[in-house]
TIGU-644048 format. One record per residue (C-alpha): residue in three letters; x negated, y negated, z. Coordinates in steps of 0.5 Angstrom, whole numbers, plus 500, padded with zeros to 3 digits. Example, Ala and Ser with C-alpha at 12.3 -4.5 7.8 and 13.67 -1.06 7.14 Angstrom:
BEGIN
ALA475509516
SER473502514
REM end
This chain:
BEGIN
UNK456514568
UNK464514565
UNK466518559
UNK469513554
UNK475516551
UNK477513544
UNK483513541
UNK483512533
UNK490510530
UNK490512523
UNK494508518
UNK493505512
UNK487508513
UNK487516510
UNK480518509
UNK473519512
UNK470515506
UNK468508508
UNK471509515
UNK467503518
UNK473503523
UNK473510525
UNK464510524
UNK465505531
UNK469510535
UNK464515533
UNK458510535
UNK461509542
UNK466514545
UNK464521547
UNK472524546
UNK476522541
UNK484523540
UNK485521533
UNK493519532
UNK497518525
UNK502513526
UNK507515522
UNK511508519
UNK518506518
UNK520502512
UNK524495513
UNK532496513
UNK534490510
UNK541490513
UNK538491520
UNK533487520
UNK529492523
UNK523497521
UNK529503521
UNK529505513
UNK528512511
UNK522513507
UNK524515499
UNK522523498
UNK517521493
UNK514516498
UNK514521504
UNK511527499
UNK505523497
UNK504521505
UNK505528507
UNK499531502
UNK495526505
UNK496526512
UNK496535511
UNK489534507
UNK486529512
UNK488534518
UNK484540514
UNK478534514
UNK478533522
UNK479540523
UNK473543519
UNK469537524
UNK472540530
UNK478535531
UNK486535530
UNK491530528
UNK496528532
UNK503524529
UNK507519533
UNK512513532
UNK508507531
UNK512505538
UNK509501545
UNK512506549
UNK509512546
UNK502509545
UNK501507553
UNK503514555
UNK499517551
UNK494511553
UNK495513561
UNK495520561
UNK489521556
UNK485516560
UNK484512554
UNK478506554
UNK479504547
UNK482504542
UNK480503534
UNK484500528
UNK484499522
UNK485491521
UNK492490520
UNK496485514
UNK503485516
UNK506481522
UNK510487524
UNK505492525
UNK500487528
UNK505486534
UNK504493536
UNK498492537
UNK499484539
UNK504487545
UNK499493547
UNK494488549
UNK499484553
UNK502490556
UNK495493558
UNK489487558
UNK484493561
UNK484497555
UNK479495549
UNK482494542
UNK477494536
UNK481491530
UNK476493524
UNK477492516
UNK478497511
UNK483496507
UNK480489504
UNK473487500
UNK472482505
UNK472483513
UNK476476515
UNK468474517
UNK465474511
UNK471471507
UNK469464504
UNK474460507
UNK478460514
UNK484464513
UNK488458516
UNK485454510
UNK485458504
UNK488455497
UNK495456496
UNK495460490
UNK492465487
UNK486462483
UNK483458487
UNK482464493
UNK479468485
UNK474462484
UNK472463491
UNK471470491
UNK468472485
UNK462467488
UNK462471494
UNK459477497
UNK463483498
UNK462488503
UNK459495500
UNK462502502
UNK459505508
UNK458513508
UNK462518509
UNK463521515
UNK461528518
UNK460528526
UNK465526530
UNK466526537
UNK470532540
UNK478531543
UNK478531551
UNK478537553
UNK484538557
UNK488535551
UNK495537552
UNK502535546
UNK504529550
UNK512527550
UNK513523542
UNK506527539
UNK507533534
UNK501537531
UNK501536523
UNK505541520
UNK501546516
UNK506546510
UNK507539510
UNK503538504
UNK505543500
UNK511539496
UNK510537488
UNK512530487
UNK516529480
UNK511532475
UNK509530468
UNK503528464
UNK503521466
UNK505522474
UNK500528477
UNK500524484
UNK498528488
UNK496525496
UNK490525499
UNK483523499
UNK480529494
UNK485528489
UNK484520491
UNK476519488
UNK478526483
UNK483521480
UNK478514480
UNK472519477
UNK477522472
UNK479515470
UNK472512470
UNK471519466
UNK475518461
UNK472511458
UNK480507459
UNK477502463
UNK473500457
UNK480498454
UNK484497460
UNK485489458
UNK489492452
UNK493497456
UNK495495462
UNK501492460
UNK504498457
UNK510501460
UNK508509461
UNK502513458
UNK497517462
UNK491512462
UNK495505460
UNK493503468
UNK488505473
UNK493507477
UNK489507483
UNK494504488
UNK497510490
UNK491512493
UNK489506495
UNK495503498
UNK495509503
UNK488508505
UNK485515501
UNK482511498
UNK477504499
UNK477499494
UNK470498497
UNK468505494
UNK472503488
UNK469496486
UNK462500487
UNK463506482
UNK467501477
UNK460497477
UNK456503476
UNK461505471
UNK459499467
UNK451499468
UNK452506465
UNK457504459
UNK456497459
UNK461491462
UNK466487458
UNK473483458
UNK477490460
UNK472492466
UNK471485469
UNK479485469
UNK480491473
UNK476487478
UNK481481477
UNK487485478
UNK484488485
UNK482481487
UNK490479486
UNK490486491
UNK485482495
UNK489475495
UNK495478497
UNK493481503
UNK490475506
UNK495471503
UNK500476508
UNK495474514
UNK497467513
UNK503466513
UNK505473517
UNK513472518
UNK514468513
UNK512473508
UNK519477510
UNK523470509
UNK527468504
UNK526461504
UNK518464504
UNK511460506
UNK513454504
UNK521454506
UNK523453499
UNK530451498
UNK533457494
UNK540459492
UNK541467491
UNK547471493
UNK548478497
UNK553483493
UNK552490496
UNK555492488
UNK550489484
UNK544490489
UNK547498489
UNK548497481
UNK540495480
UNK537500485
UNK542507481
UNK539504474
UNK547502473
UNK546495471
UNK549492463
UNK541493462
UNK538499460
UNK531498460
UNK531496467
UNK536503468
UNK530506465
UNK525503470
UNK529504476
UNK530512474
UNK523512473
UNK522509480
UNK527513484
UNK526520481
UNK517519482
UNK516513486
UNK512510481
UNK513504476
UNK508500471
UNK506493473
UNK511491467
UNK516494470
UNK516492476
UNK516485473
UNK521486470
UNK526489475
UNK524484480
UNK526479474
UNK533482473
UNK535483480
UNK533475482
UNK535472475
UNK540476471
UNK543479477
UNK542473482
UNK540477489
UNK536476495
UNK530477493
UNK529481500
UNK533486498
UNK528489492
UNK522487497
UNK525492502
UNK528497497
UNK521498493
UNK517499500
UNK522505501
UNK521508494
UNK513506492
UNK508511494
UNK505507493
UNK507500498
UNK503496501
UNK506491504
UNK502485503
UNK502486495
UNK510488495
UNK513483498
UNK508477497
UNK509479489
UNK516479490
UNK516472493
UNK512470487
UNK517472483
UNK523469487
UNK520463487
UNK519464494
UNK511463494
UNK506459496
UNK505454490
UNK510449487
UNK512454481
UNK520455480
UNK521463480
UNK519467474
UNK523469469
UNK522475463
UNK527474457
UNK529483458
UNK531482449
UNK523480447
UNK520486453
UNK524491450
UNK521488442
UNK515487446
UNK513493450
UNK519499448
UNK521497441
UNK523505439
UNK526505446
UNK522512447
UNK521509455
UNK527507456
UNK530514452
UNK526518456
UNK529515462
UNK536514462
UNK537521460
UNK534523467
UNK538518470
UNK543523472
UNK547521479
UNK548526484
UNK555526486
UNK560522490
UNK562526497
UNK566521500
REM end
């Protein structure tokens, strides 16, 4: 009988907790080449994925592939990394003798087209498409993709009715690489030191990539008792427990918000639920809400009229796009968020509320400018939640709601009253020099 050769595309999906896709390779391949597919961010003045990833955003990815790699290893496996490009796959493909191919289910239009032109270019190949990032596989959804509600609130009724999918085991066997494996043109190995960089440190930004400090964070949170009191924080601007911060982790994949959902639950058996607990449930069902909501619509979610080709009416100054991105505006609390973003590629939910209302309103920029340079800066990006947040305050999005707008005098009554945030951060707020 031929031997199976799998080839196993990690992406958004850095860890070997709840790896329901990566358990179907090993379940069915005899060899097994496991690949990063290193990712581009959208460069909006090209429109193509061609961006540079920001420092803080690389770093955080760099500690997660270096501690994924020391985890194949001690399996007797490697971690390869490539562009995630046609002609690099289908080398690698055809020399390997690849027979299958495992993904984890993809959100963005972009991503899914490479594997969409793979099945073109070689219909003899099995590609298994399997989810990881979601609660919900699209067949246990409560409701078919193509008629799911347009808005948030109507999805979160269906939802919460509906049964989730529980987190598997961890994995602790896999199959061995082939034997005759060689570097192939376009694949480095993981470099060793890669991991070793410290991202922008301070009391409330210990973001550290990879799945042990991933689940370490959600056990120190959970520890901690804060969830019980998330509701009242969750607005708030900086602080060490005002959120969950989870995203990070999540975002890249280090952690699954199936294996969140299940500990938060225990957390409540043992502490009891209340309103805070019950919304940290909300805020990842929004999570949830975005990335179906970005299957939808695929293309449509990267254009400027958006899902439902809404008339809008922004202009496209490099200036003031540049102003906002440097922290430089008239507006010192968006200049805060905006340092806080660029030097730790972290910022609250508040604050990106509010950058994002200042670039679409106060300064009246394409919306599409901010969604492209939040996924160079985030760690943790995901590019169902950025740019479908990002629509929704554009007013771009799927329901008949005109674009937010936050009055920036009553969030700094509100949210920053003695202007300790926003002090802290502008005197970061130091440029580096002009060149030119």
């Amino acid at each position: 009988m031929a031997q199976k050769v799998g080839l196993y595309c990690f992406t958004t999906d850095l860890r070997l907790h709840d790896q329901p896709a990566l358990a179907k390779a090993v379940g069915e391949v005899d060899e097994l080449i496991c690949l990063y597919c290193r990712p581009h961010a959208w460069d909006q003045h090209s429109s193509k994925m061609t961006a540079p990833l920001s420092t803080p955003r690389q770093t955080f990815l760099n500690q997660s592939i270096a501690e994924l790699d020391q985890q194949l290893a001690q399996l007797n496996q490697c971690l390869w990394i490539a562009d995630n490009d046609q002609a690099t796959l289908q080398s690698l493909i055809t020399t390997s003798g690849v027979t299958d191919v495992y993904i984890s289910q993809q959100f963005g239009w972009f991503e899914r087209q490479v594997w969409q032109t793979l099945r073109q270019d070689m219909p003899q190949l099995h590609i298994h498409e399997i989810g990881t990032h979601t609660l919900f596989d699209q067949s246990n959804l409560p409701f078919e993709i193509e008629a799911m509600p347009r808005g948030f609130s109507g999805v979160r009724g269906k939802l919460e009715k509906a049964t989730h999918n529980a987190p598997i085991v961890k994995i602790t066997t896999l199959p061995p690489p082939p034997k005759q494996q060689s570097i192939q043109p376009g694949l480095s190995a993981v470099d060793k030191s890669i991991g070793s960089t410290a991202n922008h440190t301070s009391p409330e930004h210990q973001f550290v990539g990879g799945e042990l400090s991933g689940l370490k964070h959600l056990a120190d949170y959970l520890a901690s008792g804060a969830a019980s009191t998330y509701k009242q924080t969750r607005n708030a601007l900086h602080g060490t427990h005002y959120s969950s911060k989870f995203s990070p982790w999540l975002a890249n994949g280090n952690l699954s918000v199936r294996q969140v959902v299940a500990d938060l639950k225990q957390y409540e058996a043992s502490h009891g639920a209340n309103e805070s607990t019950y919304w940290i449930y909300v805020e990842l069902l929004w999570r949830e809400y975005f990335q179906w909501y970005a299957m939808r619509h695929g293309e449509k979610l990267y254009q400027f009229a958006g899902a439902q080709n809404k008339s809008l009416d922004y202009q496209n100054r490099s200036d003031l796009i540049d102003s906002w991105i440097q922290g430089q505006t008239d507006h010192p609390l968006v200049n805060a968020c905006m340092t806080e973003l660029r030097l730790t590629g972290f910022l609250s939910n508040r604050g990106r509320q509010i950058v994002a209302s200042c670039l679409v309103n106060e300064l009246e920029q394409d919306w599409r400018y901010g969604a492209a340079y939040l996924e160079q800066a985030l760690i943790d990006y995901d590019v169902a939640t950025n740019w479908g947040n990002w629509q929704y305050i554009a007013g771009a999005g799927p329901t008949t709601v005109n674009k937010r707008h936050f009055n920036l005098d009553k969030q700094v009554a509100q949210f920053d009253p003695q202007q300790q945030y926003t002090n802290y951060w502008l005197e970061h707020n130091v440029m580096p020099p002009n060149n030119d």
